[in-house]
N, C-alpha and C positions, 0 to 999 in steps of 0.2 A: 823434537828429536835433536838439532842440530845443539840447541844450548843444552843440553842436559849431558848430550855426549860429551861438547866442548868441556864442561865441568869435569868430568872422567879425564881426559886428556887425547882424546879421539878428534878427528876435524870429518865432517860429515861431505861425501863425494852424491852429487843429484845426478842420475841419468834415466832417458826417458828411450823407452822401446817403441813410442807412438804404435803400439800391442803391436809389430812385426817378431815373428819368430825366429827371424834371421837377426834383425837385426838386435836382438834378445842377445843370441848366442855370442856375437863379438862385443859388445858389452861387459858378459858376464867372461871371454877370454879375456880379453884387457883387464880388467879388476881381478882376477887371477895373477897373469903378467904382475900386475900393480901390485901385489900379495897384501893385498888389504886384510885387516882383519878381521872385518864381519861385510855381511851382504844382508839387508831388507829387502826384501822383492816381493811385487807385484807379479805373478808369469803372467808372461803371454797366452802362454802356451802351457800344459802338461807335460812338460820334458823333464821327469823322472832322473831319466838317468842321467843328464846335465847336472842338476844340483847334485845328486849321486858323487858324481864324480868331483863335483868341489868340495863336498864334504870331505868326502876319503883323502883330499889333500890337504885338509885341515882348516876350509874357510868353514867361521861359524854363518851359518844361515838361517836366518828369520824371515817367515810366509804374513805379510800379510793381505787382508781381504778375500784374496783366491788359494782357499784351502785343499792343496792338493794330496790330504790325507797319507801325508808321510809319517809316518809314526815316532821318528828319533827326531825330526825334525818340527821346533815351536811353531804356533798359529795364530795369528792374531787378527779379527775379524767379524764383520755380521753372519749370522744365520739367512742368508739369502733367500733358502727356500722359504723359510716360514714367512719373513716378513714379504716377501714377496707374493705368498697365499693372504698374509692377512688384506695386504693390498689391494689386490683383486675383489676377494670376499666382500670388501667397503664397499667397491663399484656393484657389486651385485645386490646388497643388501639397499642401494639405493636405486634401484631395479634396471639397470644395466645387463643386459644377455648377452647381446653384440658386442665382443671388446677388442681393439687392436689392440695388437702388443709391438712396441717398437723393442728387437733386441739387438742386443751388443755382436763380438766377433764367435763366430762359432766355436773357437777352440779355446776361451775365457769360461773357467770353472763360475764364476758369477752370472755369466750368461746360460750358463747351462742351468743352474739352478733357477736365477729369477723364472727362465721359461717354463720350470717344471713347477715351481711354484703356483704361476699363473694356470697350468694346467690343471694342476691338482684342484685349485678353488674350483674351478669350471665344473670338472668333472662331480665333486663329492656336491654340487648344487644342481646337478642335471642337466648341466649345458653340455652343448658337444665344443669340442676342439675343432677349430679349422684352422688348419694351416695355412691358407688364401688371406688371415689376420693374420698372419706373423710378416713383419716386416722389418728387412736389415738396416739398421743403422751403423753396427759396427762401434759403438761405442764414442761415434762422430756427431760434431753436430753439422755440417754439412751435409754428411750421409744421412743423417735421419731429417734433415730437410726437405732434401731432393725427393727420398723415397718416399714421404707423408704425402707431400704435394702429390705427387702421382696419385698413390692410396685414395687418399681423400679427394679426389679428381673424380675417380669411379664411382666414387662410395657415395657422392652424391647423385650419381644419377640408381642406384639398387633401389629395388625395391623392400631390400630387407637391410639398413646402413649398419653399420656398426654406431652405436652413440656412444661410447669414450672410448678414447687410448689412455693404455698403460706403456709412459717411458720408461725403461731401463736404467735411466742414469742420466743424471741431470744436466752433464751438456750437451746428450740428446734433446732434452725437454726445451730447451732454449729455440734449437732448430724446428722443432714439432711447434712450438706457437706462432715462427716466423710463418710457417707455410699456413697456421690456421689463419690468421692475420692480412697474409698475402689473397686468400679463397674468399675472405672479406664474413668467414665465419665469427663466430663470437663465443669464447669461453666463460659460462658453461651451458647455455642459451641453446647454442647447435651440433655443441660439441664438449663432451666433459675429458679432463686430462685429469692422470695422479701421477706422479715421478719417487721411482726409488732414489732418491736422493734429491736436499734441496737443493733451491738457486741459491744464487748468492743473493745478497739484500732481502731476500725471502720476505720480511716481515715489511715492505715498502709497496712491494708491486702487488696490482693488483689484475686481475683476481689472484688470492693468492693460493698456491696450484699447492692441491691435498697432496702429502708425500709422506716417503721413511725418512724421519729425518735423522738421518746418521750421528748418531756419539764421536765428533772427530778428536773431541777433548781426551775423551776417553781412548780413543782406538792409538792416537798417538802417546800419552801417555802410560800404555799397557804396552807398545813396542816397545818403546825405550826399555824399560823395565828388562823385555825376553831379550834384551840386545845386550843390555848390563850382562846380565846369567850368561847369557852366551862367551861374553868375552871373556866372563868368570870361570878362570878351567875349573875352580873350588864349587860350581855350583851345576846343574845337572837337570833344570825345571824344562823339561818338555813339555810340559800340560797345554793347551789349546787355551785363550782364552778368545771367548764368544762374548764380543760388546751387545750391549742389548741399545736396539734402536728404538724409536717411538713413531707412532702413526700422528703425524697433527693436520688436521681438519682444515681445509681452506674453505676458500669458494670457488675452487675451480671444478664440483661434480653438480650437476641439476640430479634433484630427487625425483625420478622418473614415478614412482609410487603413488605422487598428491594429484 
């Protein structure tokens, strides 16, 4: 992003919400104050009528990842739910029932959909939904340490365990190994993981943990693109475009089947 803009004659400003909604909001006033001329965002939140309102002042606005189904406004992004079903579907097909689901912050469009995703597989395979599986990480990997530990605390002593977590996003997944790690558990031996998105180094560590692994080549050179058009008064492309991710296979699930 920042060199392709740099080419155009634009200089690229980084700001992080660490997903608070407040702190979203003065953010995105400052960069108004600052009358920049385009905004890429990640929301925090579904605040509608916040980018609403900076549109009507004239900033151009580019969504990506969490498509909040603005319709004048470009998208650029995974299909969350799907791949997030296919995800699921994997762990079940490897005869997994029991699955935790570590998810993100309640009001991130990507968390609402992975969850529904993972729902949906359950459901159209006969499983039931339990909500006592879903557990907050918030999109943290702290949070989703703290919270697995606990989880998987109990979960060892049930008579019915869950055998794999599904993380949300992959510096969750980081957090979710420390605590299997910490329990003196063993990936995928007594416990199987898959991550919507990979680690880094991915192809070194081992086991290496089955995930989406996200198009980031792609996701960031399809922004730039809707960022170009945007600054472009001469040009007018709204269209959404949906990166297509890929499922790749580790060894972080045991085939509960054989």
């Amino acid at each position: 992003m920042d060199d392709g803009l740099f080419e155009k004659g634009y200089n690229l400003l980084v700001c992080n919400t660490d997903e608070s909604e407040e702190k979203e909001k003065r953010i995105l006033s400052t960069l108004q104050d600052k009358d920049v001329d385009a905004i890429v965002i990640s929301p925090a939140a579904k605040n509608i009528e916040l980018l609403r309102q900076l549109t009507d002042a004239g900033t151009r606005i580019v969504l990506i990842d969490r498509n909040m189904g603005i319709l004048d406004i470009p998208f650029v992004g995974s299909d969350n739910f799907s791949e997030s079903k296919i995800l699921t579907e994997y762990l079940i097909q490897q005869g997994h029932q029991k699955i935790m689901f570590v998810s993100g912050t309640d009001k991130a469009i990507t968390a609402q959909d992975r969850l529904f995703g993972y729902k949906a597989a359950l459901e159209e395979n006969n499983l039931q939904f339990d909500e006592k599986n879903v557990v907050k990480g918030y999109y943290k990997q702290e949070d989703a340490y703290k919270n697995t530990y606990t989880f998987l605390t109990n979960n060892l002593k049930s008579d019915e365990p869950c055998t794999a977590i599904f993380s949300s996003n992959n510096l969750m997944t980081i957090g979710i190994i420390q605590a299997i790690h910490e329990l003196n558990l063993r990936i995928p031996q007594d416990i199987s993981l898959v991550s919507f998105g990979q680690l880094d180094s991915q192809e070194i560590i081992e086991p290496k943990v089955t995930c989406i692994k996200q198009n980031i080549e792609q996701l960031a050179k399809s922004t730039l693109e809707k960022t170009i058009e945007a600054l472009d008064d001469n040009k007018s492309n709204i269209d959404s475009n949906i990166i297509r991710d890929s499922l790749e296979i580790g060894t972080s699930v045991k085939n509960l089947n054989k």
